[in-house]
Structures are given as C-alpha cells and as structure tokens.
N, C-alpha and C positions, 0 to 999 in steps of 0.2 A: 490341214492344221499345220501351224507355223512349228517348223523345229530349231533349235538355239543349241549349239555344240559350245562345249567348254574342254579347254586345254590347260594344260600346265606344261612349259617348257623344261621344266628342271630334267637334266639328263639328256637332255636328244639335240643334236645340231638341227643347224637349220635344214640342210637336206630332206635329213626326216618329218622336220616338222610341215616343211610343205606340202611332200607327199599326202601325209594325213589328211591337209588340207585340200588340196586337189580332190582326195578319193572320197569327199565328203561334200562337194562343191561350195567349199566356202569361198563365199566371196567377199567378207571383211572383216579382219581380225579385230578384235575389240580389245585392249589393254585398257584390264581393268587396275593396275599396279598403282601406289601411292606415289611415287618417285619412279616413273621409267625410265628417266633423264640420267641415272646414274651412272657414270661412267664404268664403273666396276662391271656392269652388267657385259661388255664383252657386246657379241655380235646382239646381241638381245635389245642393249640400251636406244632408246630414242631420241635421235641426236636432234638440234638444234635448227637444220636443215633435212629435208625429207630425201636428200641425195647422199644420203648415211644410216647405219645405224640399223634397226630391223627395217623403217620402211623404206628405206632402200631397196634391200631382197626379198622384200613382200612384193613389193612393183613389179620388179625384175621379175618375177613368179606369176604374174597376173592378179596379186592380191592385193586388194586395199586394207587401208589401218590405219583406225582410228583411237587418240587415248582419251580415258573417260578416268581423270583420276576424282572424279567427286564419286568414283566406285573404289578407290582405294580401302585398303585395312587400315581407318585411320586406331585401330586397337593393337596392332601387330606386337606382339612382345607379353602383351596381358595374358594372363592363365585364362581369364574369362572372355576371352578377345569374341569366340562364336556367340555368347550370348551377347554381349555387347552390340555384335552387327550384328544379329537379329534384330535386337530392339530399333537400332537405327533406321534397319528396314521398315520393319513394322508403322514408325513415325514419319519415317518421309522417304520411304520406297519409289513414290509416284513421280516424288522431286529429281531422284537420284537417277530413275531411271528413262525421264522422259528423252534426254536424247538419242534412246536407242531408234525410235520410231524413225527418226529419221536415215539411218544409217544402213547401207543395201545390204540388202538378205540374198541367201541366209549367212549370216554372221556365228562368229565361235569366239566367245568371251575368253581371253588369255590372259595369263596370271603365271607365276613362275610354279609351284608346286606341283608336279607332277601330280599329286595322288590327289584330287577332289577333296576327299574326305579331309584333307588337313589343310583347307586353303577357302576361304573369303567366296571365294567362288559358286562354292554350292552354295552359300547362305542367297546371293542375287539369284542363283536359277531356281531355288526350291521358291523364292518371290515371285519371278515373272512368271513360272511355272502353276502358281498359286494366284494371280493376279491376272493373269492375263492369258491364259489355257493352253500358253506355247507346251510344245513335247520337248523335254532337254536331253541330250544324251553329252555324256561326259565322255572322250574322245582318252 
C-alpha cells in the first residue's frame, strides 16, 4: 500500500528537514502553499529559477519538488478556513488532486505549519487517504 508523508517546515532549518526526509525515503517534496513565491519565506521561498530557493537544496539533497498551489489554503485567515477546505475537497478533490499521480513517489506534501493538525494539509491527506486507500503518516 502507497504511503504519502506530510510536513510542516515551521521551525526546523533545512538541514533537519532533509534529514527527515532521507530517513523516510522521500523522494518528492510536494508544496502544497498558496504563494511559495514569497520572498519573506527566507530559505523556504520558491524562487523564479530552480537554481535558488528550496529547490535548490532539495536537488542539492537528491530531492525533487514540485509546487501544487491549486492545493493552497485559498481560506487562510477564515475562523472557518478547515471546513471551508473540506467542502472544497469534497467538491472537486479529484480536480485538485489529480496531478499527484504523476509525481515520483513516494512523496511528502509540504506546507509551513509544523503541527498538522493546524494546517490545510491534513484536510488533502484525510481526502487521498479517504479516496484513494494511500497510508498517510504526518512526519
């Protein structure tokens, strides 16, 4: 059975976050962020050229990555932002999520929030999870 790891970078340098990644064998990080582009993001932001920015030192690492922002929190700010993307899920899940299929596994859906439970993230893996019988482990 297919496993789908999920991250949150908030707190950890990249050092650590590759580590994770290696001891997991991920081999494509997925940004699922609204705006990864933002410069504020610091080592994290996804620069304009792939010779910068995270996927820079994901390469550098042996790791691919890819940004999927039609998975962004287009609710981000809302009190009711989780049910919000649920429902979005629920309505066009299939839409949002079909180009993962293409994407080399196994992959770990990235997102800034550290803690799952307070982040966009669990709402896509309790879907795939729900849809398509992958095993998710939040990292």
């Amino acid at each position: 059975m297919q496993t789908i790891f999920t991250v949150g970078y908030g707190g950890r340098g990249k050092e650590e976050f590759v580590q994770i990644m290696r001891e997991h064998g991920v081999k494509t990080v997925v940004d699922i962020r609204l705006r990864p582009d933002r410069a504020s993001m610091g080592i994290w932001v996804k620069a304009k050229t792939d010779d910068k920015g995270i996927e820079s030192w994901l390469k550098e690492a042996g790791i691919g990555y890819v940004s999927l922002v039609e998975l962004g929190n287009v609710f981000f700010g809302l009190l009711d932002w989780p049910q919000r993307y649920e429902r979005l899920l629920r309505s066009s899940g299939d839409l949002l999520t079909e180009r993962l299929k293409e994407i080399p596994e196994p992959i770990c859906l990235m997102c800034a929030e550290k803690r799952f439970e307070e982040c966009h993230r669990q709402q896509v893996a309790d879907y795939l999870a729900g849809h398509t019988g992958v095993v998710i482990h939040h990292l």
